[in-house]
C-alpha positions, 0 to 999 in steps of 0.5 A: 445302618443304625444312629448309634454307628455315625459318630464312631464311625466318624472318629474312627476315621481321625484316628480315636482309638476304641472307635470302629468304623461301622458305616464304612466312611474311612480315613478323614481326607484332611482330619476335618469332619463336621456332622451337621444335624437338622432336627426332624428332618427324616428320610422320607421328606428328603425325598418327598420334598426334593425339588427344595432343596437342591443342595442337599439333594446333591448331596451323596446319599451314605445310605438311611439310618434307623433312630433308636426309639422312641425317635424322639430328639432326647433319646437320639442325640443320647444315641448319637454322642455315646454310640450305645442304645437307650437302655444303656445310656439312660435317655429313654424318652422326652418325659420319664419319671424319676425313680422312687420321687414320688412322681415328679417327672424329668424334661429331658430337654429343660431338666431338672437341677435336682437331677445330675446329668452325668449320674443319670446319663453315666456313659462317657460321651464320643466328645469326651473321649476324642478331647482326651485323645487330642481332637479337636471337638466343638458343639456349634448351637443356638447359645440358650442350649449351652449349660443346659442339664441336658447339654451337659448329660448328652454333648459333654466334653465339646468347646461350646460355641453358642450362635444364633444366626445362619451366619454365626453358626456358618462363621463358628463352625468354620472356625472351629475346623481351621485346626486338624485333627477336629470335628463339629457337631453343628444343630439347627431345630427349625424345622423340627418347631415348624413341624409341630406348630404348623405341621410337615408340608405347610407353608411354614415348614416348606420355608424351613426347609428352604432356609435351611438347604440354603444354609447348607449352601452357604456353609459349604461355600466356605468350609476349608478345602477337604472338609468332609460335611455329613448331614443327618437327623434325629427323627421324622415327623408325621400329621396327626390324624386322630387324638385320643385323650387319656381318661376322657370318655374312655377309661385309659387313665385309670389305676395310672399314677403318672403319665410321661413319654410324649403323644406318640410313645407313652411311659405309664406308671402304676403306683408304686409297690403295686402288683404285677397283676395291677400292670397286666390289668391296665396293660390288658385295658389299654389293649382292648380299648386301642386294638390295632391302633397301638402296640402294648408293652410292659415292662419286661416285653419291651425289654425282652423285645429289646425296645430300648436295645439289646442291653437295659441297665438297671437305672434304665429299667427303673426308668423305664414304664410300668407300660408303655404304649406306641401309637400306630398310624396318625394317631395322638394319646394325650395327656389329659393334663396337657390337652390344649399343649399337645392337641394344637401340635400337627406334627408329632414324632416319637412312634415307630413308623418308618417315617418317624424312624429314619432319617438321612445320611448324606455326605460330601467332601469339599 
């Protein structure tokens, strides 16, 4: 299964028309579906970490899905409320250059207000559609997400009901379900901030976890009778075990006028107007210096690789490095820029282990 297949699949099953079951889920048992998203959450550490969390180890297991990449939080959620790939939607990493700006780099997370988010993610959002066909559609999340730019690029069409406690997401989703047909996009990211400051496995994250299979508890003790729960994520998380820092005792940086992406998958970008040769060059370098220890694209192999899916849109070509980079292993490749930021994080995501890239599918019917 595949991150793109849930939500369609999930409104096929209250009737959106155009929307295809791909994840053979069937027909709502009581046209109240709430798909629950806890932010780095992968595959493995369901397993891994089972013996903490009993409740949603009971729950039915739909199955492990793939993320897109990079497996990174901007892009899947893109992917999980358009049902289409990043190169159609746009939403191609953390960080991304904008076009033809003379460098100036788009957060995907805190935006940019010179940026409009339904031109640069054009793709007419799951949310939208349903609202339009009479469903019922709430995006239940911490209040500080909801007039973001990328709230309104990715969630756009979902009544917002913004809750900061376990309790208040617990009471607004609820809420939210009392009516028929509808569906709740419910998010928490405690885990994913626990991951990076301390690490997967610490005593910080372990807590997390706990807090958060307790949540799932609690929720499901007060959900309307036939509600059907489906748990899932937007990446995994693994431990850095080696940093390289672009440009310092090595020549990474050079000929590169902007680096974005994230540690774990790098988009790199040459001056504009330089020559194909140029990019080759830099392409042929960072090769040789990482080996093995990453993958080296340019733009038209990640591309014709279909990295970013099997169809890329022109603005998400434009988008798009000049060379990207994906680290293998443990590895870290750091912005100069941002050492002290970026080196202090244990857990990074973004790459395209197995790990990073899976995540959970679970589901219950109350």
């Amino acid at each position: 299964m595949h991150l793109s297949q849930i939500t369609p699949s999930l409104f096929a099953s209250l009737g959106l028309s155009g929307a295809s079951d791909q994840i053979n889920c069937g027909e709502s048992p009581s046209g109240c579906e709430l798909l629950f998203l806890i932010d780095g959450l992968g595959a493995n550490a369901v397993e891994k970490y089972a013996s903490f969390i009993p409740t949603i180890s009971s729950l039915i297991r739909h199955g492990a899905v793939r993320t897109t990449f990079p497996s990174t939080t901007a892009t899947s959620l893109a992917t999980l409320t358009t049902g289409v790939n990043p190169g159609t939607h746009g939403m191609l990493g953390y960080t991304v250059q904008v076009p033809r700006s003379g460098g100036r780099i788009l957060n995907s997370l805190k935006w940019d207000e010179r940026v409009d988010p339904a031109i640069w993610q054009p793709v007419p959002t799951l949310f939208e559609r349903a609202m339009a066909a009479g469903i019922n559609v709430t995006h239940v999340a911490a209040k500080r997400y909801e007039d973001t730019g990328f709230t309104r690029a990715v969630f756009r069409g979902a009544n917002y009901r913004g809750a900061n406690t376990h309790e208040d997401l617990i009471a607004e989703t609820v809420h939210a379900l009392s009516a028929s047909p509808s569906f709740v996009y419910l998010y928490v990211n405690e885990l994913d901030v626990a991951g990076h400051s301390d690490g997967v496995g610490s005593d910080k994250w372990l807590a997390a976890l706990v807090s958060i299979d307790q949540l799932v508890a609690n929720l499901i003790a007060k959900l309307p009778r036939k509600t059907r729960l489906w748990l899932t994520a937007d990446h995994g998380m693994i431990n850095v075990g080696e940093k390289i820092v672009i440009g310092q005792d090595n020549d990474l940086a050079l000929d590169i006028a902007t680096i974005a992406g994230e540690p774990r998958a790098r988009h790199l970008y040459l001056a504009e107007g330089a020559p194909l040769s140029a990019h080759q060059e830099v392409a042929s370098r960072w090769e040789e210096y990482l080996g093995d220890r990453a993958t080296i694209y340019l733009r038209s192999q990640a591309i014709a690789a279909g990295l970013f899916g099997s169809e890329v849109s022109l603005d998400a070509s434009d988008r798009m490095g000049d060379v990207i980079a994906i680290a293998h292993g443990e590895l870290i490749l750091i912005e100069a820029e941002r050492e002290k930021q970026e080196s202090s994080m244990v857990g990074h995501h973004g790459g395209a282990t197995d790990i990073e890239s899976f995540v959970p599918l679970l589901t219950a019917t109350v």
